[in-house]
N, C-alpha and C positions, 0 to 999 in steps of 0.2 A: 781417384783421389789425388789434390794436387801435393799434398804430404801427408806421410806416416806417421812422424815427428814432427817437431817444432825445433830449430837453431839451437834454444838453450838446454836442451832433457838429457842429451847424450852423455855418456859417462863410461867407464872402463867396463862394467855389466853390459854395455848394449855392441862389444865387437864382435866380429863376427855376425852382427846382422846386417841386412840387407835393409836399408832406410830411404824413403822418400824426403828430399826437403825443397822448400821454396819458400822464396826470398829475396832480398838485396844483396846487390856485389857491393862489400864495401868496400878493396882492393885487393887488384889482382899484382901477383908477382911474377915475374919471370925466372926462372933460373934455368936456360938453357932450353931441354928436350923439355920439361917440367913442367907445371906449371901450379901454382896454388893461390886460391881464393879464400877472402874470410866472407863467408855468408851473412846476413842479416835481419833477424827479424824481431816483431815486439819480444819476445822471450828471451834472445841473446845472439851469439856469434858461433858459426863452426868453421874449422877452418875445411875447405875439401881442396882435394889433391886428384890431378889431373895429370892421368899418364902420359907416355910417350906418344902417340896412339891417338887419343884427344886432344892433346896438346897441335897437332894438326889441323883437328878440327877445330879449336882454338882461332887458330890464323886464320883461318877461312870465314869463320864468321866470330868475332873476336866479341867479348863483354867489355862493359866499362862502368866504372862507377855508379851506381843507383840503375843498375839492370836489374830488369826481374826477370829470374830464371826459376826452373825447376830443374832439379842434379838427382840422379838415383845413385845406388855402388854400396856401397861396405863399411862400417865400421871397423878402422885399423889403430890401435896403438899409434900414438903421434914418436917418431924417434926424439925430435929436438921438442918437447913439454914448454908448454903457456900456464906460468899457476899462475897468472894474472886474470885468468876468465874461468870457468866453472867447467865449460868444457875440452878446456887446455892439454888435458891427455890421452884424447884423442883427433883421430879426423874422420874426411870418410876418402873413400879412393873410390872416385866416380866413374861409373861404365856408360851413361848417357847425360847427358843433360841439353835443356830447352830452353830458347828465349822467350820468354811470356810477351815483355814487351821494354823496348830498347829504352834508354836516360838520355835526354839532353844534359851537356855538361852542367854538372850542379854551379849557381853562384857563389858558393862558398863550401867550405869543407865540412860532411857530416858528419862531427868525431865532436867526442868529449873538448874538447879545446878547440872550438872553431874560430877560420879566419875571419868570421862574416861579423859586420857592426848591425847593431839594436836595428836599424829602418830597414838595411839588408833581409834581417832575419824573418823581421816583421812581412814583409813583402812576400814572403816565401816561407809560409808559417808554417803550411805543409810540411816542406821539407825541415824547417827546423825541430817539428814533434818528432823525428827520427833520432834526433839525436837522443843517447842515452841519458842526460843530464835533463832534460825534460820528459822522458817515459818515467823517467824515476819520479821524477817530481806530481803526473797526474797521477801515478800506481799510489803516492803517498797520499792525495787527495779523494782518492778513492776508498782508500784504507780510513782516513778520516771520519769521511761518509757515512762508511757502514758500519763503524764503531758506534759514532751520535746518535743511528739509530737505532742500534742494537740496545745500547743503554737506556736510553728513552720507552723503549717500546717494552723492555722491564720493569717500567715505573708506572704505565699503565697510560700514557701519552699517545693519543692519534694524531696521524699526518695527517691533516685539512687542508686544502687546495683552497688558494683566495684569490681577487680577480687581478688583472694588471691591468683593465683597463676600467679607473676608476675616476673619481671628482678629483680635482685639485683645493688640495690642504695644505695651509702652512705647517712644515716639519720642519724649518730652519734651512733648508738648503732650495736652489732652483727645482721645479718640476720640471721634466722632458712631456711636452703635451702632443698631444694627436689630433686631428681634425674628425670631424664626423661629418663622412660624405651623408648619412639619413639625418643629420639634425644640423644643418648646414649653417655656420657661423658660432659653434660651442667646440668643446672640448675635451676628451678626457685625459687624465694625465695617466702617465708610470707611477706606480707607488714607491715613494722612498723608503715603506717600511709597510708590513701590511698592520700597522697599529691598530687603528680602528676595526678592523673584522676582528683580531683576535679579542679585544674588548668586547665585540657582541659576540663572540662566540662563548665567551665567560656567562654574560647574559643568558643564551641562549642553553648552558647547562653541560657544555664537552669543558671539563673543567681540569684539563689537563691538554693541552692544542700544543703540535710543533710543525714547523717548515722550516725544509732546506730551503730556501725560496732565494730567486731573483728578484733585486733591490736597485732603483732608478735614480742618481740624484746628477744633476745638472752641475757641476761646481770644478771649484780649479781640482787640478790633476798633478800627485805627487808618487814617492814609491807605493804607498799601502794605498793608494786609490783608484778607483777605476770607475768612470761613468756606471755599469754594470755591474752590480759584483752580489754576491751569495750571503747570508748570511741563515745560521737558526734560530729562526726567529720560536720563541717557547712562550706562553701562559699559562699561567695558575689559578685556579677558584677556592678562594677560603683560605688565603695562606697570609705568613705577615712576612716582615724582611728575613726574620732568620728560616724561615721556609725554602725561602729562594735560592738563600746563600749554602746552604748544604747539600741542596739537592743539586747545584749545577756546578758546586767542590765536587764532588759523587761522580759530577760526568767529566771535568774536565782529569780527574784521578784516574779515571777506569779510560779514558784513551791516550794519556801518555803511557799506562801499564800496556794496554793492548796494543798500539800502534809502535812505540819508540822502546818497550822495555823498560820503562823509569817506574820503579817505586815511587808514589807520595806518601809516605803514610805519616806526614804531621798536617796540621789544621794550616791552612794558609793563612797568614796574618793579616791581621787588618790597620789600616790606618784612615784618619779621618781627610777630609780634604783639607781642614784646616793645615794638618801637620804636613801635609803634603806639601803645598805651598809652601810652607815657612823650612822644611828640611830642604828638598829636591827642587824647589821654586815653580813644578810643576804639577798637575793631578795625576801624570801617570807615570811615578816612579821606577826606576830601574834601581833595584835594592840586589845585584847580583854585589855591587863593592859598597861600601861609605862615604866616606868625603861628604859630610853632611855640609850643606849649607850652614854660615855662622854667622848672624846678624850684630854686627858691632857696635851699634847703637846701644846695643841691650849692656855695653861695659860701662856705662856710664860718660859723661862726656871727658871726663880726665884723660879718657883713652884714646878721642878720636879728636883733640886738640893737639896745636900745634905745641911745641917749646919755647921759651927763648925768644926772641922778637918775630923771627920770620913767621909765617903763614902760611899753610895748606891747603890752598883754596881749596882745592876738589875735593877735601873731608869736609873743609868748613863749609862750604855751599849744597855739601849733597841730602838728598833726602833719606837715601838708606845709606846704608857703606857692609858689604855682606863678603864674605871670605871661604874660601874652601882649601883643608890643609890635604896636598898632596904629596904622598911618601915615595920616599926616593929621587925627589927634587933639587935638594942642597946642591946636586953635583951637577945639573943644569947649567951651560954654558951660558955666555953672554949673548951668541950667537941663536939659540935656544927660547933664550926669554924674548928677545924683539920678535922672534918669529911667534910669539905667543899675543906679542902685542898689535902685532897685525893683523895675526888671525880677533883679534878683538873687537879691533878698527874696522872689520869688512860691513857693508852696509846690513847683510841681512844682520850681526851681533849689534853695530851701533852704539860702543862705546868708545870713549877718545885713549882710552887706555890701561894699563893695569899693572896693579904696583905689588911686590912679593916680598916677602923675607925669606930668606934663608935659615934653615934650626941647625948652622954645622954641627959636625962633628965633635968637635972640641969646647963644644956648649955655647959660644958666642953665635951672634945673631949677624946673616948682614942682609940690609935692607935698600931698595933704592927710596927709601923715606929717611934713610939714618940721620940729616941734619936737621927732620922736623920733631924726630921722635926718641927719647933717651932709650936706653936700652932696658931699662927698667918695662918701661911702656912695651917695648918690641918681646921682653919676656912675657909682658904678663895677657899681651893681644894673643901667643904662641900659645901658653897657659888655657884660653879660653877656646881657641882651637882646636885644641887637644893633638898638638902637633910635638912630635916629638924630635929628637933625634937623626938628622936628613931628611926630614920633609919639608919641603917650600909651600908659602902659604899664600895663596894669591888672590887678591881683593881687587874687589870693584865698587866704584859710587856711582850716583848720580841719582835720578827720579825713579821712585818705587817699583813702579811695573816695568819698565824697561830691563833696568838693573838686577833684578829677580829672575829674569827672563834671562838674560845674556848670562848672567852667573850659572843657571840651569845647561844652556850650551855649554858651556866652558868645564863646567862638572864632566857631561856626556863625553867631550873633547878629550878629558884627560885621561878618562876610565880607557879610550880607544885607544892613544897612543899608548897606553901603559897595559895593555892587552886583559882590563879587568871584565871586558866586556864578553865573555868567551860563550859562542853559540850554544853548545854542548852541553851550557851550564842552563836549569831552568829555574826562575826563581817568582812564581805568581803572587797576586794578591791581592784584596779586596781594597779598595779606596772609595769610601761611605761616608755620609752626612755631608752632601754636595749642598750648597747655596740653592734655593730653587727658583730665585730669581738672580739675573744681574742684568747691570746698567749699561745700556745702548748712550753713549754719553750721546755720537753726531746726532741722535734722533729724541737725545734727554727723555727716555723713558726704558721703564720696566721690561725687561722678554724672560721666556720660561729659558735656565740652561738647558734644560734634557727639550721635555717637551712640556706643550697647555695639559694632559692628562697625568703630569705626575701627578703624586697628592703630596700637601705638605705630612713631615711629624706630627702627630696630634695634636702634639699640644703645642704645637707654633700655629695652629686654624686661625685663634683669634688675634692671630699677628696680621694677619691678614686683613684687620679692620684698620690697620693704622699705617696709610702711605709713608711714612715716615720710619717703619720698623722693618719696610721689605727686605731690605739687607741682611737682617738677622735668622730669616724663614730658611729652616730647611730643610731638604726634599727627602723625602724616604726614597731616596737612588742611592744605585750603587754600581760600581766598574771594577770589571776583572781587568786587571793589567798584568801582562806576562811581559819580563824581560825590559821594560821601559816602553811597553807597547800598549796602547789599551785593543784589548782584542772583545770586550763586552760589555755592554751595561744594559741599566733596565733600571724597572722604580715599582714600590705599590704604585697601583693607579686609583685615581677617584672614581668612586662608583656612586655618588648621591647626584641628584642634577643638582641643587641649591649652589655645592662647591665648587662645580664646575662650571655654572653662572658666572660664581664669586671670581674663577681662575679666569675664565676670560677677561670679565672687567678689567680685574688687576693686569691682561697684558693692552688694555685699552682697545678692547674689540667691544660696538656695539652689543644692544641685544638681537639687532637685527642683524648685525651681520652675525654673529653669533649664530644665531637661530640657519642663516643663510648658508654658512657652511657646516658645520654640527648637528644642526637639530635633530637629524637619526638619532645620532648618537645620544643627548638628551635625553631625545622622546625613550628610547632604551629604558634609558636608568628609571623611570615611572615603573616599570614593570618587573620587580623584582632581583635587583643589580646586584651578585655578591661580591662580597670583598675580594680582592684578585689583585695579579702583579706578575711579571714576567718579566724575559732578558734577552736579548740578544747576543748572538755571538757574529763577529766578521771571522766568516769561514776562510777567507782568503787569505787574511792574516794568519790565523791562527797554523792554517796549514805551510804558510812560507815561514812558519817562526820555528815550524816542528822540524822542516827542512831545516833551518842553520840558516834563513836570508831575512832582510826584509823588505824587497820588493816583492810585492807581491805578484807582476804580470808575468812571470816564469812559471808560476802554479792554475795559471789559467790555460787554458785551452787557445782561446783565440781573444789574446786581449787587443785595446785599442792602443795606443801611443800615449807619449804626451800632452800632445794635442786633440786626445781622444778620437782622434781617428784609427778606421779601419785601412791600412795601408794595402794587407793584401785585396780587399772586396773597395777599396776608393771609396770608401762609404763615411761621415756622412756626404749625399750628394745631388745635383739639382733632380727634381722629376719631371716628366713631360706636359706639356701644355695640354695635355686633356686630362691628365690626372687633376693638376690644378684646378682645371674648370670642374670636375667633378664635385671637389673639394670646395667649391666655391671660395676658392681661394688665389688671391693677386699676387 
């Protein structure tokens, strides 16, 4: 056997035995005749001690960093103790040991705080899953894993295997397609989602379907995204929204209990996407702090007029004028607010600027608007902000969607610098009655937001007769958002063909094209379609949010980059001129 043990098992019960390990050098020391190693492997670290003796042997054929050895000897009492590692009160005093097979100098250091940068690391992914700081992170995605399906598989849910290499369907984002050397000039794509199977599987009568499954979409690349990435994807037969919504509270309950320790036991709240927008200026909330967005429009215009002769253009010209009071601002230097005003200025916020009051101390107000607006006014804007006492209260105008949007940053901004955003802290929640259409202005027409197979609210169907009313439809969807993230969503879906006719129209797809890409799915619904609905989760997320991060390519395996490239395998990459030709392709 190449070990008896494993690096991390050892303990004050196991001295005096005689133990096999094998593993990584992760640094050796010298002291003199002496010599001592900490060992390395998935389980942990031990430290061994090498006597006078082998310390000889040592020199003659020496280890180095990321060696793999195998060490026999003894379990001894450590004299100088490490309670920083589990097995710190002992070691072992080795009588042989083996070099299995020698290390070229690592490019960067394999320790909890490495010197190596993101492309470095990537290039040498191998080596960076060594580190502890990523073992930890797959051990958590794995613990994930088997939690979802521990839960599920108590609910009475089969794991159904679905294909990846399928047709190409509009889902909203790029397909990744493949060539087919036997049907030479077509295509199949990756699926961005396995939507459609699990719809005929509803049909087809497994009325309870989940996968861990691998999901393909073509699109730009930010923290929570990854060309590749995991999601569980779940449907239901014969359930309605509140079916859904309880049963995957149920599961997301039962893996923070199981995986992180955290009690839920109150009902996750809910909010509409209406109020979403108009509080947080966003669909997916971070309700861990306040600071509600405050639309100052709504004070009437007494409030958001100038004084006195002068003018305020950028009140009086703006479309919205929206505010958020932040506590413990009064004491914000000068030096503080430009630096807030710049951060405002950057292109991806795209505001020219932003204007604050002060709620001192001593009750007066001071404002860099003080000669357009009397004090009266500066109390009773404070008044409607519910700003009290040392909070600064910082506003923005300009055009609706923008301004909603950069007030939403600037909210997120201040929760971070003021440390409201705390990992540790979990705060989920359902964000329901989404819009089921919105407007493609560059292409001036109708798209589905989720997807063509939501269904509307019942009783918004016959909104759907009147081009004119689509803005008011909306979708039986609904998103889990944890922490400001959204980590799931889903919808009832339509299960009649006539609505699903009706959905395509309404996004301006023929019948024929309609028929060209759907008509399975269609043809389905003729034969017995029940009512159904399911949800997705981004497993990626969810598990980088359970860690404390939110990138998510430290909780993968072997992510891409950036650039979505594989930097260690070079991939994506050209192929040879005979593949090509097989492929019949130029």
């Amino acid at each position: 056997m190449y070990r008896t043990k494993n690096c991390g098992e050892l303990r004050m019960q196991h001295v005096g035995e005689e133990v096999t390990l094998a593993g990584w050098v992760q640094t050796v020391r010298k002291f003199g005749s002496i010599t001592f190693t900490d060992l390395r492997d998935r389980y942990g670290i031990t430290q061994l001690y090498f006597n006078e003796q082998l310390n000889c042997q040592l020199d003659a054929t020496p280890i180095g960093r990321e060696f793999v050895i195998q060490a026999v000897g003894k379990v001894v009492e450590r004299t100088s103790k490490n309670n920083k590692i589990p097995t710190g009160d002992i070691e072992v005093e080795i009588t042989s040991f083996k070099i299995l097979n020698a290390s070229a100098v690592p490019p960067f250091t394999i320790e909890e705080n490495t010197d190596g940068g993101d492309e470095l690391r990537m290039k040498y992914r191998y080596l960076d899953l060594r580190r502890p700081t990523l073992r930890r992170n797959l051990e958590l995605r794995y613990k994930v894993n088997r939690s979802v399906r521990n839960y599920l598989d108590t609910l009475g849910f089969w794991d159904i295997e679905t294909p990846f290499l399928i047709k190409s369907t509009p889902e909203g984002a790029r397909d990744f397609v493949v060539p087919s050397r036997m049907n030479q000039g077509q295509f199949y794509a990756l699926p961005q989602s396995p939507q459609t199977f699990k719809q005929l599987l509803m049909v087809s009568g497994y009325d309870r379907y989940y996968q861990v499954v691998k999901c393909f979409r073509d699109e730009d690349l930010r923290a929570d995204r990854q060309p590749e990435f995991t999601q569980v994807d779940c449907e239901m037969a014969f359930v309605e929204q509140e079916d859904i919504l309880n049963t995957f509270e149920g599961l997301f309950k039962h893996v923070f209990k199981d995986v992180k320790g955290v009690e839920m036991t109150e009902a996750f709240p809910r909010m509409t996407f209406d109020d979403a927008m108009w509080h947080y200026g966003n669909d997916k909330p971070d309700i861990r702090f306040e600071m509600k967005i405050q639309n100052l429009k709504s004070l009437g215009k007494v409030y958001c007029e100038t004084v006195g002769s002068g003018s305020f253009k950028v009140f009086d010209d703006a479309e919205t004028i929206v505010a958020i009071s932040v506590p413990g601002g009064s004491e914000y230097t000068r030096k503080q607010i430009d630096e807030l005003t710049e951060w405002v200025k950057r292109p991806q916020i795209g505001m020219s600027g932003v204007v604050n009051i002060k709620c001192n101390t001593d009750g007066t107000f001071k404002s860099s608007i003080d000669k357009f607006f009397t004090a009266d006014q500066l109390e009773s804007i404070a008044e409607y902000c519910q700003a009290t006492t040392g909070h600064i209260i910082l506003i923005l105008a300009g055009a609706e969607t923008r301004t909603r949007k950069a007030m939403s940053e600037l909210r997120l901004e201040m929760g971070n610098r003021l440390g409201f955003r705390d990992h540790s802290i979990y705060k989920p929640l359902w964000v329901i009655d989404f819009p089921l259409f919105e407007l493609d202005e560059e292409a001036n027409r109708w798209v589905a937001r989720h997807h063509p197979f939501t269904a509307p609210k019942p009783d918004h169907i016959e909104l759907m007769n009147d081009l004119s009313r689509y803005g008011e439809i909306k979708a039986n969807a609904y998103d889990i958002v944890l922490n400001g993230t959204e980590i799931g969503g889903g919808s009832i879906r339509i299960f009649q063909r006539d609505l699903q006719e009706k959905m395509f129209a309404a996004l301006g797809m023929s019948k024929e094209e309609a028929q060209e890409k759907f008509g399975f799915l269609m043809g389905a619904f003729e034969y017995g379609a029940p009512p159904h609905g399911g949800i997705a989760f981004g497993f990626d997320r969810l598990c980088a949010l359970l860690g404390g991060q939110e990138t998510i390519r430290d909780f993968i395996a072997f992510p891409k980059n950036n650039s979505g490239r594989d930097v260690m395998l070079d991939a994506p990459s050209a192929i040879d001129e005979a593949q090509m030709k097989e492929l019949g392709l130029k």
